[in-house]
N, C-alpha and C positions, 0 to 999 in steps of 0.2 A: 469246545469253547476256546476259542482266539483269543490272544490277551488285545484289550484296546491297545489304541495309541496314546491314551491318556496315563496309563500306568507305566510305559518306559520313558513317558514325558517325567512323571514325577520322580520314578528312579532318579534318572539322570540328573532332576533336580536335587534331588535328597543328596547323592553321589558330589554333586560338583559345590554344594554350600560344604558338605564336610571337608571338601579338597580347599575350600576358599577359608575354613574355620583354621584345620591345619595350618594353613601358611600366617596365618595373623597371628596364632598363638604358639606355636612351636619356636623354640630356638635353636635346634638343632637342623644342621646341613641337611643329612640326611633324612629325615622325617620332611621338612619343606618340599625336597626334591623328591619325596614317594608323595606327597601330594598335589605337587604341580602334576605328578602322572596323574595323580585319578582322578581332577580337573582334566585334562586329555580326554581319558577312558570315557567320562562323562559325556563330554562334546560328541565321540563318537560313536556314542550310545543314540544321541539324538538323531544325529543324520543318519543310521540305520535304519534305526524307526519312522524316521523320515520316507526315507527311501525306501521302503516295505510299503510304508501306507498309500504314497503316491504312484507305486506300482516305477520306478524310473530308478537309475543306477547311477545317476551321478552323486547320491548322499556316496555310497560304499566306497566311489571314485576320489572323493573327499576324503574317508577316511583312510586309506593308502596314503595321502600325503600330508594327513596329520602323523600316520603310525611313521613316516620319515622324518619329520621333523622331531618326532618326539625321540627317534632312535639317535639322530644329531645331537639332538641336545641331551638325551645320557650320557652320550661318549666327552662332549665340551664338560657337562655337568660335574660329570665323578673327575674326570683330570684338574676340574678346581676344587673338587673337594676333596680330590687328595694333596693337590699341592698347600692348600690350608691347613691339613692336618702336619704335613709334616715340616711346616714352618711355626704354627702356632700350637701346635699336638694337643687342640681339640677342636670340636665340630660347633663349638657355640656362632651363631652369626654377630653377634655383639660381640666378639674376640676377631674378628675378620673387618681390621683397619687397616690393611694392607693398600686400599686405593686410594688412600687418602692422600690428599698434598704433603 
């Protein structure tokens, strides 16, 4: 027995509201940024299963340049959230008025 494609549709979905909850109710840097990942993981969950069910390779082609962007963006990500911590020595996003006028 195969798993449907309805069941890594709903993962995915399950995976990327808890990533979307995270970001709205977290105040910490690092908690936002492990959930912008599993909004990521999510996305790329779907285009696998995408690309399984329609038998075609360009979903996995897609996610190789999500898995790059999301590599760019921990590298940009943690270098502002360390240069936040060691300006304001904590990770609260509401203590991060640094781009203000």
């Amino acid at each position: 027995m195969t798993p449907q494609l309805s069941w890594y549709l709903a993962l995915s979905a399950v995976m990327f509201t808890i990533g979307v909850a995270g970001v709205i109710l977290k105040r910490n840097a690092i908690s936002m940024f492990m959930c912008i990942e599993l909004m990521l993981n999510s996305v790329n969950l779907t285009f696998v299963a995408f690309s399984s069910f329609f038998n075609n390779l360009n979903g996995q082609l897609f996610v190789f340049i999500v898995m790059a962007v999301a590599a760019a963006e921990a590298a940009v990500g943690l270098g502002i959230i360390i240069a936040l911590f060691r300006n304001r020595e904590s990770l609260d996003v509401d203590d991060a008025n640094l781009l203000k006028l």
